[in-house]
VMD Tcl script that draws the C-alpha trace (Angstrom):
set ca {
  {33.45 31.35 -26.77}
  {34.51 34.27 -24.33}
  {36.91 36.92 -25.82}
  {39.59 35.45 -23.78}
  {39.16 32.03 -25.43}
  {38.99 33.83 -28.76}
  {42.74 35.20 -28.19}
  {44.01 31.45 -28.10}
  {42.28 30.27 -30.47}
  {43.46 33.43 -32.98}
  {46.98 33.66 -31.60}
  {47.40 30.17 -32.47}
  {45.86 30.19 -36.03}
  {47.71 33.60 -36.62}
  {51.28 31.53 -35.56}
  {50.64 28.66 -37.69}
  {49.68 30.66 -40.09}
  {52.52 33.30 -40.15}
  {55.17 29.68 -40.03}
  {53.25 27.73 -42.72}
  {52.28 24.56 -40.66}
  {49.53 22.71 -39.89}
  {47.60 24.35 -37.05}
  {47.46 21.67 -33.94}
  {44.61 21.36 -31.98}
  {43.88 23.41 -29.04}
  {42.62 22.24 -25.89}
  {41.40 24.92 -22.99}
  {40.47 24.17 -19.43}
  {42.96 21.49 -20.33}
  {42.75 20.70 -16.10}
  {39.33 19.33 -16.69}
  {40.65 16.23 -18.72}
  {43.97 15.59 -18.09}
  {45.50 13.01 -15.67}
  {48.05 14.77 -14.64}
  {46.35 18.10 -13.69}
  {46.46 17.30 -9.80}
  {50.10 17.70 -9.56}
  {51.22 19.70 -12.98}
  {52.71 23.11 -12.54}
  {52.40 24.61 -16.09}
  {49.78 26.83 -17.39}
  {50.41 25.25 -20.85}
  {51.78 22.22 -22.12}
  {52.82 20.39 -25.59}
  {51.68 16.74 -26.70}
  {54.22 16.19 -29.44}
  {52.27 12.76 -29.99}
  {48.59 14.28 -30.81}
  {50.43 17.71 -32.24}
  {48.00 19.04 -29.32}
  {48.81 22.33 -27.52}
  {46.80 22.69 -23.98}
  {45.95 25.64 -21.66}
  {45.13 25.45 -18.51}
  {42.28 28.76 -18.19}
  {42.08 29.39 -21.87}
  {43.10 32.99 -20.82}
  {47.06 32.66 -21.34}
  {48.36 35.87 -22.18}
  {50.40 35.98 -26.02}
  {54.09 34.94 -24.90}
  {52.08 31.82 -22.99}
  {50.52 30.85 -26.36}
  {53.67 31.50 -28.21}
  {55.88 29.03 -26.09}
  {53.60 26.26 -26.92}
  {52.97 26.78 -30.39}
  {57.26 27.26 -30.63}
  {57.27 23.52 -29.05}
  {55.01 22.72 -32.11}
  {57.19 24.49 -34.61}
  {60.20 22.40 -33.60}
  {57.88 19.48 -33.81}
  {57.43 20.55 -37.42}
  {61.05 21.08 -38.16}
  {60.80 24.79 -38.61}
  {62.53 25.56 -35.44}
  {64.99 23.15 -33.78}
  {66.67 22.86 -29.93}
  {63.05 22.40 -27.90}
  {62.77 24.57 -25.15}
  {65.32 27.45 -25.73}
  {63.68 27.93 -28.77}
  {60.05 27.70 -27.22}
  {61.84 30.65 -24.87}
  {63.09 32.56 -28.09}
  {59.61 32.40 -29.44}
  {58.38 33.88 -26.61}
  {60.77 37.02 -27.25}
  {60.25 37.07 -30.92}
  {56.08 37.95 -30.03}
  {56.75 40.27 -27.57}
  {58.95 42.44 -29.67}
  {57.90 41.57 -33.63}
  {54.23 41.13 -33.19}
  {51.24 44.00 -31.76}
  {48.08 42.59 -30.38}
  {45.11 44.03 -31.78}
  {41.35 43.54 -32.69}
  {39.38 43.82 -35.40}
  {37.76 47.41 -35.55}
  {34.03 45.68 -36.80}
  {33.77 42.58 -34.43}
  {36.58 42.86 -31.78}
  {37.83 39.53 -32.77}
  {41.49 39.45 -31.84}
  {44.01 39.87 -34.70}
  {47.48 39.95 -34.76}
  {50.42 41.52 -37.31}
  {53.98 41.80 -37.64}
  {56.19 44.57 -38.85}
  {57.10 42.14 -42.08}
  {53.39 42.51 -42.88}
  {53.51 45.98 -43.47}
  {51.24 46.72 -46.64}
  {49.50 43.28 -46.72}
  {45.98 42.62 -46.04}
  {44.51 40.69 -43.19}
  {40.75 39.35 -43.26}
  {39.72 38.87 -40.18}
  {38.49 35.37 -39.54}
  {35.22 35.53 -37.96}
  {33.36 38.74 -39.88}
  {35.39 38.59 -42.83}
  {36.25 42.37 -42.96}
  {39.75 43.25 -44.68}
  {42.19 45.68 -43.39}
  {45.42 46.51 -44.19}
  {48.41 46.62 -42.23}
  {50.51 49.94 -41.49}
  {53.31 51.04 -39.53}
  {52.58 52.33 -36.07}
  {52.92 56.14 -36.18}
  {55.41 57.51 -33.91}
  {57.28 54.67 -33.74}
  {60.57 53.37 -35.43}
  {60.99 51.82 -38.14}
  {60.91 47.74 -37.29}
  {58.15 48.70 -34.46}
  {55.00 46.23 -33.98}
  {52.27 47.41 -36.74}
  {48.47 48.08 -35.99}
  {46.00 46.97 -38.74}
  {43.36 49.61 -39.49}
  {39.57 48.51 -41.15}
  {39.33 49.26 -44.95}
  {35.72 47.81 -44.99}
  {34.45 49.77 -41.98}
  {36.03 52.81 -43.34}
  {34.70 52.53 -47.33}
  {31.11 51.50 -45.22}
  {30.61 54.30 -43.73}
  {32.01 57.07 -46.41}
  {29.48 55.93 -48.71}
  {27.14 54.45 -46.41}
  {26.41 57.39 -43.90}
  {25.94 60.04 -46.54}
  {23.58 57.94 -48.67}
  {21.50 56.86 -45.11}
  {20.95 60.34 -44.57}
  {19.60 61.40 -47.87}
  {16.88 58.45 -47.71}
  {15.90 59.29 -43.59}
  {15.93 62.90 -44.56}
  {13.41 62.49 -47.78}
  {11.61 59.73 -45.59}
  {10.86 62.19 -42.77}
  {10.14 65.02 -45.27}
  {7.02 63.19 -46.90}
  {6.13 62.33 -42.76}
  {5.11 66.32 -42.36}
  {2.16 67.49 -42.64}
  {1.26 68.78 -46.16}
  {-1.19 69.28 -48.89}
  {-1.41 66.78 -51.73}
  {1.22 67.25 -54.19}
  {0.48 67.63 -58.07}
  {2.01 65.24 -60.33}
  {4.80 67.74 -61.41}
  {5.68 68.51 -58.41}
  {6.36 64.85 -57.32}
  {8.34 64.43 -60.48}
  {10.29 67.27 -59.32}
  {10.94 65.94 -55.82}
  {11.75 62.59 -57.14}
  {14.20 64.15 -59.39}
  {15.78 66.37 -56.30}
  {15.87 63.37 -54.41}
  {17.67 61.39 -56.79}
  {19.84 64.30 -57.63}
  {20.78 63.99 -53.75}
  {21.46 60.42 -53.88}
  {24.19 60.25 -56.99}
  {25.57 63.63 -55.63}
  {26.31 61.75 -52.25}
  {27.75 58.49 -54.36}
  {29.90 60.97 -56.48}
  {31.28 62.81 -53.38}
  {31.66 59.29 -51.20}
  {33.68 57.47 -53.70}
  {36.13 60.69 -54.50}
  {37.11 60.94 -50.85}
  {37.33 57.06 -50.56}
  {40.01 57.03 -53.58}
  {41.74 60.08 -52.58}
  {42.88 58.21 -48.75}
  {42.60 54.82 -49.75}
}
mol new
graphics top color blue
foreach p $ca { graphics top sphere $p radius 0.5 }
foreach p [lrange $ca 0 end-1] q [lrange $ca 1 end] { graphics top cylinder $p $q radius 0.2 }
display resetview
């Protein structure tokens, strides 16, 4: 799937999500199959009777995706009066929810300012982040997610890499054979170095996080 695709896909699994309904199946390129595709001047459409939504590129931009899905939630009963609320759902993404992408992957994720200290798992790495308000802004703005994996990764990973590369390229140079003492000592340093890292990683991690 192309990132475009993926922003369907995720904008309509994030919707049905966020409304607590049954996600309908999504159809892309939906010009390829249908009948009616000769003469049909919509870039997406509703089938009420196979709780379908359809795109025509499987590029539609949020508010496209949003329309469709809101014919669905009426379908559901969680929204009533068909197309004006379709319209309203259109203006309830553009102002309540902030487009974004997952800091590991670049899978497309999506928040709300009601989801402000929740986590979000992003659905095709798995990485959790958390969601926070968008500095700058006021309060009730669209919130940005930022990675709590990525970030705890590489605290403790990057430190803890460049302890074992470092001692790895130290026994690479040239040098006369060691005595046993002496590797006992640089096996102690070296493990010394390691725990020191893990001490100093996991402080700064639970001081921000």
């Amino acid at each position: 799937m192309s990132p475009e695709t993926d922003f369907v896909r995720s904008a309509v699994a994030f919707l049905s999500r966020y409304f607590d309904v049954r996600e309908p199946k999504v159809v892309l390129n939906c010009q390829e199959t249908c009948p009616y595709s000769g003469s049909c001047r919509y870039v997406g459409c509703y089938k009420p009777w196979s709780r379908t939504v359809s795109f025509k590129s499987g590029q539609e931009k949020g508010y496209v995706v949003s329309h469709e899905v809101g014919h669905h939630l009426d379908k559901m009963g969680i929204i009533e009066d068909g197309e004006p609320a379709a319209v309203a759902m259109e203006e309830w993404w553009g102002t309540h929810v902030s487009e974004l992408e997952c800091s590991v992957c670049g899978y497309p994720l999506f928040a709300s300012e009601d989801m402000v200290g929740q986590d979000v798992k992003c659905p095709k790495c798995g990485s959790t982040f958390e969601v926070i308000p968008l500095r700058g802004k006021p309060l009730g703005s669209p919130e940005i997610v930022v990675s709590r994996t990525a970030f705890i990764a590489s605290v403790i990973g990057v430190p803890i890499a460049a302890t074992i590369i470092g001692s790895f390229m130290m026994d690479r140079l040239p040098k006369k054979e060691l005595g046993r003492e002496e590797n006992i000592h640089r096996s102690r340093e070296f493990v010394g170095f390691l725990m020191a890292d893990i001490a100093i990683s996991g402080v700064v991690t639970a001081l921000i996080i």
